[in-house]
TORFI-706858 format. One line per 4 residues: number of its first residue (from 0); for each residue x, y, z of C-alpha. Coordinates in Angstrom, 1 decimal, always signed. Last residue first. Example, Ala and Ser with C-alpha at 12.3 -4.5 7.8 and 13.67 -1.06 7.14 Angstrom:
REM residues 2
1	+13.7/-1.1/+7.1 ~ +12.3/-4.5/+7.8;
REM end
This chain:
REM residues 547
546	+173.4/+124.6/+48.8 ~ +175.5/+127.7/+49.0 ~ +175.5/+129.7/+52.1 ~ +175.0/+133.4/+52.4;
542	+170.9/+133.1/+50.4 ~ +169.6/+132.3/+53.9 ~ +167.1/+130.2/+52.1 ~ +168.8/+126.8/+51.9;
538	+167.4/+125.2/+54.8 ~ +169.4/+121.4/+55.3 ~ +171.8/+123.1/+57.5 ~ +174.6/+120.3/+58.4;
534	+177.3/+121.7/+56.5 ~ +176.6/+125.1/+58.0 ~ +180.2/+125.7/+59.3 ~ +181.7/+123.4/+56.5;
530	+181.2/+126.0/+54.4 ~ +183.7/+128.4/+55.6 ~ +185.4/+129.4/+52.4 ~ +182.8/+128.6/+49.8;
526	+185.0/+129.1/+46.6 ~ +183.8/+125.5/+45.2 ~ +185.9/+123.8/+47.6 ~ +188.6/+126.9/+48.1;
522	+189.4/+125.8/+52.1 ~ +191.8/+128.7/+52.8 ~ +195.3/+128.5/+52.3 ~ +197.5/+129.6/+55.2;
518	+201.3/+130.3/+54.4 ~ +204.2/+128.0/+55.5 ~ +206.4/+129.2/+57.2 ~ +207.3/+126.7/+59.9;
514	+208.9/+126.9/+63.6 ~ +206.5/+125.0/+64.9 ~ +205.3/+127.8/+67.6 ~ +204.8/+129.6/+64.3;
510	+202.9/+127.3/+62.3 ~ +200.7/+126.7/+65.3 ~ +199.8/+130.3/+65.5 ~ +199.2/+130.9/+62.1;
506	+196.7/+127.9/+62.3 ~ +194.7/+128.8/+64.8 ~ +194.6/+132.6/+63.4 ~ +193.1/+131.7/+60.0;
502	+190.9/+129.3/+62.1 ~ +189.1/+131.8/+63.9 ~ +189.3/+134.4/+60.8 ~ +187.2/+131.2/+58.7;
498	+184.8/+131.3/+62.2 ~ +184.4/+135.2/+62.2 ~ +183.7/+135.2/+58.0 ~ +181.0/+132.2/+58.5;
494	+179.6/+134.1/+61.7 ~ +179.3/+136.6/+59.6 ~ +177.4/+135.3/+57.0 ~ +174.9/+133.9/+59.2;
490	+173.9/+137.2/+60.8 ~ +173.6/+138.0/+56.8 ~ +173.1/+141.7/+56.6 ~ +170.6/+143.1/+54.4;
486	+171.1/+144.7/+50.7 ~ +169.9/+147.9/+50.5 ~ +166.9/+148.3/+47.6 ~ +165.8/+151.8/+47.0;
482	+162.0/+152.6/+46.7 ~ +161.8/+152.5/+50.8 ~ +164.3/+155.5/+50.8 ~ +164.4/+156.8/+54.9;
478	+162.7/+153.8/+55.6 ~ +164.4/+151.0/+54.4 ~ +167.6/+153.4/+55.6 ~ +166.6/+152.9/+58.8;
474	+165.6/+149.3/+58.4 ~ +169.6/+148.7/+57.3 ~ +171.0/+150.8/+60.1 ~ +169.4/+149.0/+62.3;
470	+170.6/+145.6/+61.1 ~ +174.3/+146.6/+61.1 ~ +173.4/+147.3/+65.1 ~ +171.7/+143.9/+65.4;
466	+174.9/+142.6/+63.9 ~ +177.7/+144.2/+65.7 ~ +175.8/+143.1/+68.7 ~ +175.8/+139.7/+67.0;
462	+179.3/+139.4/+66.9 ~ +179.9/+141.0/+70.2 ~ +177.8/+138.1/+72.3 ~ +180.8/+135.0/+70.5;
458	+179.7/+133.2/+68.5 ~ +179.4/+129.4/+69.2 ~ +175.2/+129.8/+69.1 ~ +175.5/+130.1/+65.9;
454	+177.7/+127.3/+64.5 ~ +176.3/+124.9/+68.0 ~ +173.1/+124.6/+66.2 ~ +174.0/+122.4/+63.3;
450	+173.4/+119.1/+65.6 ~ +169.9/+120.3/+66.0 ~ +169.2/+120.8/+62.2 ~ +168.5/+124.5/+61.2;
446	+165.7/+125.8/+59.5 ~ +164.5/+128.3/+62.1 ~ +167.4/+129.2/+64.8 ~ +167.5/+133.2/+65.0;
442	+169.8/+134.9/+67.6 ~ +168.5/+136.6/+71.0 ~ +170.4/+139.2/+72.1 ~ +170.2/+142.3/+70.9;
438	+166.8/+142.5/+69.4 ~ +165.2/+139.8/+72.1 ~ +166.5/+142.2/+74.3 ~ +165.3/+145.3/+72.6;
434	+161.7/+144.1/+72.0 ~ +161.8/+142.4/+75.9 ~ +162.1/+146.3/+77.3 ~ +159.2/+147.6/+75.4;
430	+157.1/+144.9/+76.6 ~ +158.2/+145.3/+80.3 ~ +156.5/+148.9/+79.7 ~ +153.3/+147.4/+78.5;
426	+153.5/+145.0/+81.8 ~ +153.6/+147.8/+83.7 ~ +150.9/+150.3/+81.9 ~ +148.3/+147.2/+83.1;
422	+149.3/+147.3/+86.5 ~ +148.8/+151.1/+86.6 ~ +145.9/+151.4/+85.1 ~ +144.2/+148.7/+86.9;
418	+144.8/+150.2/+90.4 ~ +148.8/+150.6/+91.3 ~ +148.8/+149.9/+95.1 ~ +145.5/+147.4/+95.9;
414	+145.5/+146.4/+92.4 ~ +149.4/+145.5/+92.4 ~ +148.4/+143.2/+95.6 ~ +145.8/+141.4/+94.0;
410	+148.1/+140.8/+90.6 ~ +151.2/+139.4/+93.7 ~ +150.6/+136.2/+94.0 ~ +149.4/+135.4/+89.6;
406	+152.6/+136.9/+88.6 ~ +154.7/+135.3/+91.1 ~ +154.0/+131.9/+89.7 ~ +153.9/+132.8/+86.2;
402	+157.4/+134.7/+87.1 ~ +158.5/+130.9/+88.9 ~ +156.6/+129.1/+86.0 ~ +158.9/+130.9/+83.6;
398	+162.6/+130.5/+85.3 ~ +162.0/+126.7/+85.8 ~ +160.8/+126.0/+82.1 ~ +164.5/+128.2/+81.3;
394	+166.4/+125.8/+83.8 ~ +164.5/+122.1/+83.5 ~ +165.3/+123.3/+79.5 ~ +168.8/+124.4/+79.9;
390	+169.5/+120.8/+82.1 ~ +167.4/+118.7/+79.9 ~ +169.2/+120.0/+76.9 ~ +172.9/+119.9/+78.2;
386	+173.9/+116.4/+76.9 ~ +171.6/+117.5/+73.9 ~ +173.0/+120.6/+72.9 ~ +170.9/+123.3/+74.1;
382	+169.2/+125.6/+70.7 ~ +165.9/+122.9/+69.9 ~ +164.2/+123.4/+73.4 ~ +164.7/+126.6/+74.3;
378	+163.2/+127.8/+71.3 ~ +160.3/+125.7/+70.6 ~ +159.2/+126.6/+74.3 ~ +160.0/+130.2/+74.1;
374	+158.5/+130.9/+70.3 ~ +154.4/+129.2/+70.8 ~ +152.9/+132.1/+73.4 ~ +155.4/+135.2/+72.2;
370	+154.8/+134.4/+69.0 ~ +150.9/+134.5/+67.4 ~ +149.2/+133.4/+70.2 ~ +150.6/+136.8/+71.9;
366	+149.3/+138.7/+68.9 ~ +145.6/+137.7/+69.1 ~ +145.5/+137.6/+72.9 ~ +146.7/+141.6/+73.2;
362	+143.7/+142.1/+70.8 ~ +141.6/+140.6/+72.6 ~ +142.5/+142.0/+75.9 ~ +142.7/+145.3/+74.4;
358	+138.8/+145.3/+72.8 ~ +138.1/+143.8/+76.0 ~ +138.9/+147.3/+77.7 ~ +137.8/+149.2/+74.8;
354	+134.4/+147.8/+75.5 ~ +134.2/+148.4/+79.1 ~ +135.6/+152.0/+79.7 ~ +135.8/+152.4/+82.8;
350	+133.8/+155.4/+84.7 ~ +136.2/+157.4/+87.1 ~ +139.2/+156.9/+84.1 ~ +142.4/+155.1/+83.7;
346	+140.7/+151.7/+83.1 ~ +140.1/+152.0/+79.0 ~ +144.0/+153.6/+79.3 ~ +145.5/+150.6/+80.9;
342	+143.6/+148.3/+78.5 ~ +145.3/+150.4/+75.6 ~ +148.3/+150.5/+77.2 ~ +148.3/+146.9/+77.4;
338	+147.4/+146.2/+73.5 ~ +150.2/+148.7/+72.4 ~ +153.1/+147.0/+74.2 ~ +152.0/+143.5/+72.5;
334	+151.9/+145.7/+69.5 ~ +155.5/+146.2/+70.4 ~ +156.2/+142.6/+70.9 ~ +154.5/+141.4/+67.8;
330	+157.4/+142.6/+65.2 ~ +160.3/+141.5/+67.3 ~ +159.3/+138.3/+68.7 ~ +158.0/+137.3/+64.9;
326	+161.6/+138.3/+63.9 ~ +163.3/+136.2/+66.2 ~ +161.3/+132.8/+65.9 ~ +161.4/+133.3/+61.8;
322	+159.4/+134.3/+58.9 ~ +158.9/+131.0/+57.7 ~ +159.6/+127.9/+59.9 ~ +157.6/+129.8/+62.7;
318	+155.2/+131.6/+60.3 ~ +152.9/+128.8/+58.9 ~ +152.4/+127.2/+62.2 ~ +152.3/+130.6/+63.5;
314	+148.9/+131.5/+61.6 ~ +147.4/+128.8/+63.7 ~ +147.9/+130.3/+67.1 ~ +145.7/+133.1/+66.5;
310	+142.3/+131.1/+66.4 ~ +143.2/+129.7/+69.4 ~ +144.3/+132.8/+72.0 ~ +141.1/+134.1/+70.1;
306	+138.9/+131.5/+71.3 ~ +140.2/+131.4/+75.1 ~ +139.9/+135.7/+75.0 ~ +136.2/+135.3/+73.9;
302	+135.7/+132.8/+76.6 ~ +136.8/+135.6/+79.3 ~ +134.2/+137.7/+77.6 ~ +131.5/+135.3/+78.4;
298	+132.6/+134.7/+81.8 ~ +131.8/+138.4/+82.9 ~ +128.4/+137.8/+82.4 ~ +126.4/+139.8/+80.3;
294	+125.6/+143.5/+80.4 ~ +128.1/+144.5/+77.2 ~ +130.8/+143.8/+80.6 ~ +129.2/+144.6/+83.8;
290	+132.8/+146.6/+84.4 ~ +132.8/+145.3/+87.9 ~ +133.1/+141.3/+86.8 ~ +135.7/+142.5/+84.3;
286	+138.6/+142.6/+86.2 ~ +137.2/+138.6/+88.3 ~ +136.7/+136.9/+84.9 ~ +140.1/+138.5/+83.3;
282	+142.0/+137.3/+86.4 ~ +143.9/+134.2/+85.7 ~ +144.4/+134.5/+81.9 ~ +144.3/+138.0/+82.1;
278	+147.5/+138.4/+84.7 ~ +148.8/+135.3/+82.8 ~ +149.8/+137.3/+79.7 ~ +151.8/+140.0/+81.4;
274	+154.5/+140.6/+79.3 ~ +156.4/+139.5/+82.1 ~ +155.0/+135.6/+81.7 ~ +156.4/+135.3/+78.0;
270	+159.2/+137.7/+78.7 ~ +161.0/+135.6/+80.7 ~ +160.7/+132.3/+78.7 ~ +162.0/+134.7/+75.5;
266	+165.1/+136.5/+77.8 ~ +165.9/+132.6/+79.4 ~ +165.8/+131.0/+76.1 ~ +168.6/+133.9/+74.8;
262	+170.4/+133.7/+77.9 ~ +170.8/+129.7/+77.8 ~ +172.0/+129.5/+74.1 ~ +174.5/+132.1/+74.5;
258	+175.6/+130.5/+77.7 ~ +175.6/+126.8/+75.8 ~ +178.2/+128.4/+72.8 ~ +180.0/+129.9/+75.5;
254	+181.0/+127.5/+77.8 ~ +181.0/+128.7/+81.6 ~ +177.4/+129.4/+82.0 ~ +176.3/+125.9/+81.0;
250	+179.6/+124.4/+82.0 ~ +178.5/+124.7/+85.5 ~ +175.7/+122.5/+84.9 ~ +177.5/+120.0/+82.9;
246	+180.5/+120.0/+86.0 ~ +177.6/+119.7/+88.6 ~ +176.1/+117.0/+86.0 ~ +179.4/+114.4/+86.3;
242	+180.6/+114.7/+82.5 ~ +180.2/+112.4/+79.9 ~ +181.9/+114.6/+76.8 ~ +180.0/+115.4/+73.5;
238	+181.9/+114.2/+70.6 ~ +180.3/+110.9/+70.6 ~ +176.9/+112.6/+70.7 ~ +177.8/+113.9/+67.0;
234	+178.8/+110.8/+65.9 ~ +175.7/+108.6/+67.3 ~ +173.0/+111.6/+65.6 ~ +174.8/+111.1/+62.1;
230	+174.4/+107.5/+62.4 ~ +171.5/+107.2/+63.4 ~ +169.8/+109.6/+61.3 ~ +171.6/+107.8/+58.3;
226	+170.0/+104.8/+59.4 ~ +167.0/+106.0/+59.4 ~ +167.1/+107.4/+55.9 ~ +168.3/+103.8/+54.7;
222	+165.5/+101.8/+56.7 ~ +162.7/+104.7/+54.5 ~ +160.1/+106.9/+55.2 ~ +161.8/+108.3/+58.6;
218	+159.7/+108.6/+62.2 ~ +158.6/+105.1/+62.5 ~ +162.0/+103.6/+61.5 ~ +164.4/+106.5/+63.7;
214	+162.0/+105.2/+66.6 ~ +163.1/+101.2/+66.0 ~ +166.6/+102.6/+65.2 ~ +166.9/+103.8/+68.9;
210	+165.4/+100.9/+70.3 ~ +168.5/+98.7/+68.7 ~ +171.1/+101.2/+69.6 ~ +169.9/+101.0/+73.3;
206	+169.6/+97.0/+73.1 ~ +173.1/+97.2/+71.9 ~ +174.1/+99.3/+74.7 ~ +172.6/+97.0/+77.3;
202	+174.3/+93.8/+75.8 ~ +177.7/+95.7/+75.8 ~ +177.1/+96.7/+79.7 ~ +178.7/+100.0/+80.2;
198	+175.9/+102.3/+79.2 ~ +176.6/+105.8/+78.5 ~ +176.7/+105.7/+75.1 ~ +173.7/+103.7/+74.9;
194	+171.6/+106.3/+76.8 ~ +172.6/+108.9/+74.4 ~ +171.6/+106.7/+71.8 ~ +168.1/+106.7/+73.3;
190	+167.9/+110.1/+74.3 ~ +168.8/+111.1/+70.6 ~ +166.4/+108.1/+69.2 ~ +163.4/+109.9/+71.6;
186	+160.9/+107.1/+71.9 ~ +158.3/+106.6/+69.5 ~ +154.6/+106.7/+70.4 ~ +152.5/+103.4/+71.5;
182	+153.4/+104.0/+75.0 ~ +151.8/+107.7/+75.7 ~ +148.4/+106.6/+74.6 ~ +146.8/+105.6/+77.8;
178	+148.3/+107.9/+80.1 ~ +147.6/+110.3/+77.1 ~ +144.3/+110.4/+77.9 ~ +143.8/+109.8/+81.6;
174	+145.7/+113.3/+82.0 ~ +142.3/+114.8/+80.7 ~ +139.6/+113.1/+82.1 ~ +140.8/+114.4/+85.5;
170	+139.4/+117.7/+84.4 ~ +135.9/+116.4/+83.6 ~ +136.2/+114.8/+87.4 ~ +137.6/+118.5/+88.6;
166	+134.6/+120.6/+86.8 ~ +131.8/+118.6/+88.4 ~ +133.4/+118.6/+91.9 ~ +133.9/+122.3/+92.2;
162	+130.6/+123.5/+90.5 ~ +129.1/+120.8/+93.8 ~ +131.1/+121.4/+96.7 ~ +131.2/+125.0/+95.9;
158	+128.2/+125.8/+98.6 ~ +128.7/+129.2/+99.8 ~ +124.6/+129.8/+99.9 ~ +124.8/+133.3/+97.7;
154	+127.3/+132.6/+95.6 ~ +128.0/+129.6/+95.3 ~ +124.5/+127.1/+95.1 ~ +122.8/+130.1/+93.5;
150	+124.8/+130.8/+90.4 ~ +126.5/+127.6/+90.5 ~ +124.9/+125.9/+87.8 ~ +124.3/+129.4/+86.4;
146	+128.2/+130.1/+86.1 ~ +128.9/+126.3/+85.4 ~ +128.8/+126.7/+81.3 ~ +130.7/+130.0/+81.3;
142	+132.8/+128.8/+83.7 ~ +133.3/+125.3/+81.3 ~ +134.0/+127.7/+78.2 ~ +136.7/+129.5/+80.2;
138	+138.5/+126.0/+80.7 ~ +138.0/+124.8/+77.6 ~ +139.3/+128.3/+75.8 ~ +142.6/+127.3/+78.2;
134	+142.8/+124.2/+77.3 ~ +142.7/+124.8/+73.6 ~ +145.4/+127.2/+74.0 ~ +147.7/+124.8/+75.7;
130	+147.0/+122.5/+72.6 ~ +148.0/+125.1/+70.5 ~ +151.3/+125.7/+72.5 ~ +152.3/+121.9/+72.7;
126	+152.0/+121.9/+68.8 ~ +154.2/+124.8/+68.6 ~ +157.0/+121.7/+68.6 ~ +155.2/+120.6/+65.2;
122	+155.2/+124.2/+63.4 ~ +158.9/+125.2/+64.9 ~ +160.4/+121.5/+64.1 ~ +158.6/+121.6/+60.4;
118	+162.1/+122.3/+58.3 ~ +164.7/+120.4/+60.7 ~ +162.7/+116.9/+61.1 ~ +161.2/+116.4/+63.9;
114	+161.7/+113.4/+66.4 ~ +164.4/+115.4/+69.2 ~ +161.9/+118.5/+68.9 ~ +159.3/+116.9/+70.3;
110	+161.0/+115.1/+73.1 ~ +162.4/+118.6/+74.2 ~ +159.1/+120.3/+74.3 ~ +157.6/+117.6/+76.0;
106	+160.2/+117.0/+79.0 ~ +159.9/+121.1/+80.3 ~ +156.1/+121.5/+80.0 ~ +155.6/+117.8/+81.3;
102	+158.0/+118.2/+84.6 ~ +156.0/+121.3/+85.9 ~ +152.6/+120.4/+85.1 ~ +152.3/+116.8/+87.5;
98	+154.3/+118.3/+90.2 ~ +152.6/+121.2/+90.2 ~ +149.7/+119.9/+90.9 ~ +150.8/+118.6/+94.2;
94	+150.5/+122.6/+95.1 ~ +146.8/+122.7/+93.6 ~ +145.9/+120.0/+96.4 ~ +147.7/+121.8/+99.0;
90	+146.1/+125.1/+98.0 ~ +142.6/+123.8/+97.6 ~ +143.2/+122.3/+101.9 ~ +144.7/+125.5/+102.8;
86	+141.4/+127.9/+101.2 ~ +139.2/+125.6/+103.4 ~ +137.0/+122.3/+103.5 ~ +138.3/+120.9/+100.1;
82	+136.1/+118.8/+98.3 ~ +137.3/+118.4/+94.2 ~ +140.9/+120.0/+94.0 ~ +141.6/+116.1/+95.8;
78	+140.6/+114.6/+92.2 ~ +142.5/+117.1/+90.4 ~ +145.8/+116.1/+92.6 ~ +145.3/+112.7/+92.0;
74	+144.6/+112.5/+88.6 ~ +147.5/+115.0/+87.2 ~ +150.0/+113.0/+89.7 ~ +149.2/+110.3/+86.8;
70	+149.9/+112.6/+83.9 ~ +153.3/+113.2/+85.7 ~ +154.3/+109.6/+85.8 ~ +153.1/+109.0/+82.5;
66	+154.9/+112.2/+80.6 ~ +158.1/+111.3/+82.7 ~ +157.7/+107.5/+81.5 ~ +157.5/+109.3/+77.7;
62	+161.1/+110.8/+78.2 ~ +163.2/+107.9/+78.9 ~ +164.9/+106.0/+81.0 ~ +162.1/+106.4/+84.2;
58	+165.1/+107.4/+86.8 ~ +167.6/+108.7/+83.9 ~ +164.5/+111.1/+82.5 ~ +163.3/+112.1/+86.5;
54	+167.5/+112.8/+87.0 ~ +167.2/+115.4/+83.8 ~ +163.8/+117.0/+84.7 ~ +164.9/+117.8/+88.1;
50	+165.2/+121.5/+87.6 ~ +161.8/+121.5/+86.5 ~ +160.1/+120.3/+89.9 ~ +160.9/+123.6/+91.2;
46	+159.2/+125.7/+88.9 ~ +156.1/+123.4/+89.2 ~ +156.0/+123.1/+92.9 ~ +155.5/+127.2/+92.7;
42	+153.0/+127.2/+89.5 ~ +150.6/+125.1/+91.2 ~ +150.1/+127.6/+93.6 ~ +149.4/+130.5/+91.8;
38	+145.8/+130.6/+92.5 ~ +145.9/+129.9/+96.0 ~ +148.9/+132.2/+97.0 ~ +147.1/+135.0/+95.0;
34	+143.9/+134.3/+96.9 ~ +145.9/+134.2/+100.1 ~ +147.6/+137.3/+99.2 ~ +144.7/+139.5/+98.4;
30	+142.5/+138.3/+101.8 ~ +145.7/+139.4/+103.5 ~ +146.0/+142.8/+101.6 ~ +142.3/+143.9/+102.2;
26	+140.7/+145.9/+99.7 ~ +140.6/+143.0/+96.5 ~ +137.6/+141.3/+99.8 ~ +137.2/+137.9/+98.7;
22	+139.3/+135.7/+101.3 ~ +136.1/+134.2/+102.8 ~ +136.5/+130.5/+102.1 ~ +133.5/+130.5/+100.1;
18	+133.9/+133.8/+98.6 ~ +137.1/+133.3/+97.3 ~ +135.4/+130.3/+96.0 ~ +133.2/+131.2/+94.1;
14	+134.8/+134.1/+92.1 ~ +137.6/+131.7/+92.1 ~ +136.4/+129.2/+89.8 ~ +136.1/+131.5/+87.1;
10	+139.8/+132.0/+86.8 ~ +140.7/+129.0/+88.7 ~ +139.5/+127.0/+85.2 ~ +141.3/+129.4/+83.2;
6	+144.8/+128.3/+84.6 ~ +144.4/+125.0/+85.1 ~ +142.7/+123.9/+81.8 ~ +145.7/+125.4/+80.0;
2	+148.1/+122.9/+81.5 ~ +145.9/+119.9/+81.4 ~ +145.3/+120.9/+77.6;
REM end
């Protein structure tokens, strides 16, 4: 909610206080940056903050003393939002809140996905997108609320003190919340027991192990189902080696299984702010202030957007798990396209068209709460391993508050050159683009157990260019014959038939640098060559693996 309350709070705000401090004027370029810089502010401490999430995890020893420590910056910073004197003083203030949103969006997605279970990790990680949501329709709602509070005091006497003050101590509320709270949830077990491996102290590891079954008791029914989680979680982290981080780092572009991983959350946290979302949620009060929107305040249609963006998220708790990260990417992301040339269009013309316009923004709202809001978080976080998962996830959460961040700086400037038409047919052109990189390179993850991901993401770029073009062919025909059923291909199934070759090979060469002749036998359990591959997949609906 902090997070979302930013945003559409400046949205209103700013058509107050860009007057104020004199830097109103969408005409002139420096007047247009500094209201950009303002704005987007927040956004630029944030993106660097994030690629510190790992050593701010080790300093507080685990992930809910990041959540405090930011929530706490949260306070501070909202209460010096509250009486600056010029447009330097709100920009140093929203610059230390960075600090506070920046860490939390990379460290909650990760600890969220560490205590779910496999078939409701997309529907529970989402969790931190709905709640996003709801800040955001808060935010609008309290412009609509403070437009006539401040209808005379801002506008026409410059006076902000007031609005400005109001809306910051009901924002400070909001970090106070879970800064009570935050210590009476589990702890991470995978951080814990990654902590314990590390340790060198015997007594210190056994406290580790000890924690760590605590949070496997809350978050299993039973002793015996926790301490099967802690078992299988301890193995696999065994395996994973306890590098120096400039070596873990490096290895995240050098290793394919976490490069694969890492360009596939990078393409889906890149598109998220390139698809232009954040241009309405910042703007959409200040676009539609010269449309006179229906004749009512331009505040009121920005609220519209907040309840949408809400209302929308909740048919992904049922799709995420369901219909799949990937394929709600590639279904919405054209009609994400649609939605921004249809805005583009409404604003082509001498007179605006006002209720197409909103009709655009809406509907753009609607299918970005849908996928493209909840898919980049849940999906960065759950497809690292975890000795490389605060590393991806400071990187990816880094790479999308720096395009928020520029987003929101240069939307003044784009008016001035490319008008509203223009800026709006951009972003719909970005949103073609992202349909065929997500197509091509971004691999589906729902219903799989963390530990399970590396069989995916271990294949190698080729593989699943093979597959997206074997998957083309199959809608075509779909379409060419839509009575006629064509069996589709199993991404999964591959990577089965490329890992038994893998080891086919390994082992005919090590028979023949021994000198041996034996032939290769493939494992016949049951006559599911490959199945260890997926062993660890509790989903069974990919209909290419037995159960």
């Amino acid at each position: 909610m902090i997070q979302g309350w930013d945003q559409t709070v400046v949205n209103g705000a700013q058509v107050f206080y860009s007057k104020t401090f004199h830097i109103s004027d969408p005409t002139n370029p420096e007047e247009a940056g500094k209201l950009g810089l303002v704005n987007a502010a927040s956004h630029l401490l944030g993106a660097i903050a994030c690629l510190f999430i790992h050593q701010l995890n080790r300093i507080f020893r685990d992930r809910r003393g990041v959540v405090l420590f930011t929530c706490i910056v949260s306070v501070v910073s909202c209460l010096c939002q509250s009486f600056p004197s010029s447009w330097k003083g709100l920009f140093a203030a929203r610059l230390t809140l960075g600090l506070g949103i920046g860490p939390k969006s990379a460290t909650i997605p990760i600890y969220a996905s560490e205590c779910t279970p496999a078939q409701l990790r997309g529907a529970l990680v989402m969790m931190w997108q709905m709640w996003t949501a709801f800040g955001l329709m808060c935010g609008y709602l309290a412009g609509a609320i403070f437009w006539h509070l401040g209808d005379q005091d801002c506008r026409d006497e410059g006076d902000i003190a007031l609005s400005n003050s109001v809306l910051n101590v009901g924002w400070m509320v909001l970090p106070i919340i879970p800064i009570l709270y935050i210590y009476t949830l589990p702890e991470s077990p995978r951080f814990l027991l990654q902590a314990a491996i590390r340790a060198t102290e015997q007594e210190r590891r056994a406290e580790y192990v000890r924690d760590a079954f605590a949070s496997l008791i809350k978050l299993n029914k039973t002793k015996l189902q926790a301490s099967r989680e802690l078992f299988v979680i301890y193995r696999s982290l065994k395996e994973e080696p306890d590098d120096p981080w400039y070596s873990t780092v490096k290895e995240l572009w050098t290793n394919r299984r976490t490069r694969n991983a890492l360009v596939a959350s990078v393409i889906t946290m890149f598109l998220q702010q390139f698809c232009g979302v954040n241009v309405l949620a910042y703007y959409s009060t200040s676009a539609l202030e010269p449309l006179k929107a229906f004749d009512s305040k331009p505040y009121y249609e920005s609220l519209g957007l907040g309840v949408v963006n809400v209302i929308f998220t909740f048919p992904a708790f049922l799709l995420m798990d369901t219909f799949g990260r990937r394929s709600l990417l590639l279904v919405t992301f054209p009609l994400l396209a649609a939605s921004q040339f249809v805005i583009a269009f409404a604003r082509s013309g001498r007179q605006p068209n006002t209720t197409l316009s909103v009709i655009g923004m809406y509907l753009f709202f609607a299918f970005y709460s849908v996928a493209e809001g909840p898919v980049p978080f849940v999906y960065a976080s759950e497809s690292m391993p975890l000795y490389h998962r605060d590393y991806g996830m400071g990187i990816v959460t880094c790479i999308g508050w720096l395009f928020n961040f520029l987003l929101g700086v240069t939307w003044p400037r784009f008016l001035i050159v490319f008008h509203h038409c223009g800026a709006f047919a951009w972003y719909g052109s970005w949103c073609i683009i992202g349909w065929f990189l997500i197509f091509f390179f971004v691999r589906e993850t729902k219903g799989m157990k963390l530990e399970a991901m590396g069989a995916v993401f271990k294949a190698p770029t080729s593989l699943h260019l093979d597959y997206a073009r074997k998957e083309l062919y199959w809608a075509w025909k779909r379409c060419l014959k839509p009575a006629k059923q064509f069996d589709k291909p199993s991404f999964f199934q591959m990577v089965e038939d490329w890992d038994l070759q893998q080891r086919k090979s390994q082992t005919e060469s090590q028979t023949t640098s021994t000198g041996q002749n034996e032939s290769f036998t493939p494992d016949t359990n049951n006559g599911t060559a490959g199945r260890h591959t997926f062993d660890a997949i509790n989903e069974p609906s990919h209909g290419s693996r037995p159960t």
